[in-house]
C-alpha positions, 0 to 999 in steps of 0.5 A: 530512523524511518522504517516500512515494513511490508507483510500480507503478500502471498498467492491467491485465486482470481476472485480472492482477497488479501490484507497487506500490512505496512508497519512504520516506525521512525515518523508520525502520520501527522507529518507524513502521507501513507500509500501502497504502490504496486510495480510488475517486472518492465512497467513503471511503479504505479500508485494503487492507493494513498492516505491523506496525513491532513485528513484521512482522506483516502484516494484510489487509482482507477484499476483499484477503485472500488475493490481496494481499500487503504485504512490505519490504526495509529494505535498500531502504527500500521496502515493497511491494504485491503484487496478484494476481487483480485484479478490476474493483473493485480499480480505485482510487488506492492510497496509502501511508501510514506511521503513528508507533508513539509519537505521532499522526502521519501520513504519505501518498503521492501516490497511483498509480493502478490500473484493471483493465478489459479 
């Protein structure tokens, strides 16, 4: 049984930075490409960051590159999000999202929330 399982979320100042963790079970990321998606209350879920299952290689949306970074630990079965420089518009629920190399199917975490506000 696949599973996703965000933590990390919280309430930071502008400026600030936060590691979000997504836990998995259930697949390999030999098989399976690992990203963050971020969604706000009326907007479509858009893609933040993403890990390649062939190569590691990673990949950034523009509002992100630069201050984001997606990294895993395969020995922890945890890919991560590190957010630095967050601004007021980083504010979302970020999800985890796990995409099969070979077939269509998808898989989703719950979602943590992160707001950035003083």
């Amino acid at each position: 049984q696949v599973q996703l399982v965000e933590s990390g979320g919280g309430l930071v100042q502008p400026g600030g930075s936060l590691r979000l963790s997504c836990a998995y079970s259930g697949f390999s990321l030999d098989y399976y490409h690992v990203g963050w998606f971020r969604q706000t209350p009326g907007k479509e879920r858009e893609g933040a960051s993403c890990i390649s299952s062939s190569d590691g290689r990673t990949s950034y949306g523009d509002s992100v590159q630069g201050r984001f970074t997606i990294s895993r630990d395969n020995t922890k079965n945890t890919v991560y999000l590190q957010m630095n420089s967050l601004k007021p518009e980083d504010t979302a629920v970020y999800y985890c999202n796990a995409d099969s190399r070979y077939s269509s199917r998808v898989y989703w975490g719950q979602g943590t929330q992160v707001t950035v506000s003083s």
